[in-house]
C-alpha positions in Angstrom: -41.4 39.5 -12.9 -39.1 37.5 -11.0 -40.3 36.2 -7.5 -37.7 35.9 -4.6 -37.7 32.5 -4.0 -36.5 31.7 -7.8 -33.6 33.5 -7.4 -31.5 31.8 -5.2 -32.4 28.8 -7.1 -31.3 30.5 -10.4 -28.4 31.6 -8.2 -27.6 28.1 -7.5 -28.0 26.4 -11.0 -25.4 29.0 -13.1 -23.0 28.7 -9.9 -22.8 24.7 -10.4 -22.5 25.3 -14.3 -19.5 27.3 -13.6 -17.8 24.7 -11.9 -15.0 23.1 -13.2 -15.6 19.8 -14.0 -12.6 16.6 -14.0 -10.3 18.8 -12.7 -7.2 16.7 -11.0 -5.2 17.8 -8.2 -2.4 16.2 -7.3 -1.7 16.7 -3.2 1.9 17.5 -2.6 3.7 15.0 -0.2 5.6 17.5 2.6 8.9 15.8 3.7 10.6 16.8 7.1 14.0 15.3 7.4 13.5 11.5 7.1 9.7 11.7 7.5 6.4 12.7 5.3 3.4 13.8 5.7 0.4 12.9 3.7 -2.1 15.7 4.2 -6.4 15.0 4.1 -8.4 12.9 6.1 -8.2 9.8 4.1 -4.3 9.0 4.7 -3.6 5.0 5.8 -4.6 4.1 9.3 -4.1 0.3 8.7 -2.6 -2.0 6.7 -2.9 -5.8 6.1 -1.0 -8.3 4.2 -4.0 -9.3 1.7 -4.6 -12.6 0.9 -3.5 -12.7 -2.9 -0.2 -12.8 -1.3 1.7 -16.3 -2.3 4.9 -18.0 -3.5 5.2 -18.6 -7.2 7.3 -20.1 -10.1 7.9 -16.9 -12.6 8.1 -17.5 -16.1 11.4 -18.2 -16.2 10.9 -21.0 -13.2 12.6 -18.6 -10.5 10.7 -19.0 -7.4 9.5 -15.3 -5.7 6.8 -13.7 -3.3 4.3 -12.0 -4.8 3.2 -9.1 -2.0 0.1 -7.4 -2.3 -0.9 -5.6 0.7 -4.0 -3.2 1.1 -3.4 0.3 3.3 -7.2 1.4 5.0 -8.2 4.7 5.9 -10.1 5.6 9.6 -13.2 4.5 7.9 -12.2 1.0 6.9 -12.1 2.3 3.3 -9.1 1.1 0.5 -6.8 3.9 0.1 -2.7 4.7 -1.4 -0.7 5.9 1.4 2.5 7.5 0.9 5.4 5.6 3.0 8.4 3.1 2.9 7.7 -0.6 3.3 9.5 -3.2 4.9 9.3 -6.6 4.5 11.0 -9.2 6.3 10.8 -13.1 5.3 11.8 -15.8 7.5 11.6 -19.8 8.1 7.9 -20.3 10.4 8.4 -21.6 13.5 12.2 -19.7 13.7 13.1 -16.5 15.3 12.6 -13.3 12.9 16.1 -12.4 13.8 18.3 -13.7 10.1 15.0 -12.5 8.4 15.7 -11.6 4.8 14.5 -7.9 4.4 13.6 -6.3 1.6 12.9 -2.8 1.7 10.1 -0.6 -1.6 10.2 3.1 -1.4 7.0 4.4 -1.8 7.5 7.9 -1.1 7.8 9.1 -4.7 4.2 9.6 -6.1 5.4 8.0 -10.1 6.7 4.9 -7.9 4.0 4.4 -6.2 1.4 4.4 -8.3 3.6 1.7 -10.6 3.5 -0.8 -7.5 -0.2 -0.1 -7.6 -3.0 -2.4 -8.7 -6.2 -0.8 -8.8 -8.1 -4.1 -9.6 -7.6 -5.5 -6.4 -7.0 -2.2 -4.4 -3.3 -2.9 -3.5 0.0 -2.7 -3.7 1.7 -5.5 -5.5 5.5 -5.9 -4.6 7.8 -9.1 -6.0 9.9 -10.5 -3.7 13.0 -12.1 -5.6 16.1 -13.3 -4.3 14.7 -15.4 -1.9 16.7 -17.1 1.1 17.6 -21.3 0.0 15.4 -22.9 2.3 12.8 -21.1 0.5 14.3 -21.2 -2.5 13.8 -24.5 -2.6 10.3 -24.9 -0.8 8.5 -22.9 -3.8 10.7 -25.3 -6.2 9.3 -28.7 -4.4 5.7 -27.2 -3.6 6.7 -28.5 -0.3 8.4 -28.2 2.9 8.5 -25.5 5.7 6.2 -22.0 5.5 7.6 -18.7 5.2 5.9 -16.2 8.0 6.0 -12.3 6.4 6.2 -9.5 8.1 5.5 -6.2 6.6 5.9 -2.9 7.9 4.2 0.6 6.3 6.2 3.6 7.7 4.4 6.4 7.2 3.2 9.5 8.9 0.3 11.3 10.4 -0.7 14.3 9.0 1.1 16.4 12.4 4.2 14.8 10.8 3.9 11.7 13.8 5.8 8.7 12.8 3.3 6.1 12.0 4.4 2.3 11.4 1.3 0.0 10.6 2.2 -3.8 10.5 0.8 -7.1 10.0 2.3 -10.7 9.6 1.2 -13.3 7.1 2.0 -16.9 6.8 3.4 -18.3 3.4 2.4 -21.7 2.4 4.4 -23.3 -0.3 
């Protein structure tokens, strides 16, 4: 005879075997006009310019900036975000207003996870084509620091434009 309180516990263990187990959803990203929304709770609420971030000889001695920058959620967690980024590079000490900009769609889910590194829980992004000054300050590992801005343009799950920004400082 079965007693009463062993069968919500035999209830309970063949409703957990039924469950499917590794299943993988992929959440759909919701675009309205220009903007996107990321639905769930753990969508980027801040974003910092991490410090792996530095200037760098590439293999075939062409300076560039290599990016990474780490998107957080409400709970100060590491998270991928869905968004366009905007980077703007200029001389320290100068006004941001002949910046170079360069600009990394992130909207498309296959692109984002390419600029993706999940060792370090960011998003790596080269910056090539860098202005002369600079050019040439990565060259001479000397001279006059970069500042970075970078912007994440994204959205809140109401559709709400949401820009997070930080600014980092280049050293050569």
């Amino acid at each position: 005879m079965i007693r009463d309180a062993t069968i919500p516990l035999a209830c309970m263990v063949t409703l957990t075997a039924c469950q499917p187990r590794g299943v993988v959803v992929r959440e759909q990203v919701v675009r309205v006009g220009e903007g996107l929304v990321m639905p769930g709770p753990f969508s980027p609420k801040a974003m910092r310019v991490h410090p792996l971030t530095h200037a760098e000889l590439d293999a075939d001695g062409t300076p560039r900036v290599i990016l990474h920058i780490e998107l957080k959620d409400a709970w100060g967690d590491s998270v991928k975000g869905v968004g366009r980024v905007q980077a703007q590079l200029w001389r320290d000490g100068q006004s941001p207003e002949n910046a170079t900009r360069y600009d990394v769609d992130l909207r498309a889910l296959d692109d984002n996870a390419t600029f993706y590194d999940p060792a370090t829980r960011t998003y790596r992004i080269v910056l090539g084509g860098l202005p002369a000054w600079l050019d040439q300050t990565v060259r001479a590992e000397s001279g006059p620091n970069a500042r970075l801005r970078v912007l994440f343009l994204t959205s809140e799950v109401d559709g709400t434009p949401l820009v997070l920004r930080d600014e980092f400082v280049v050293t050569p």
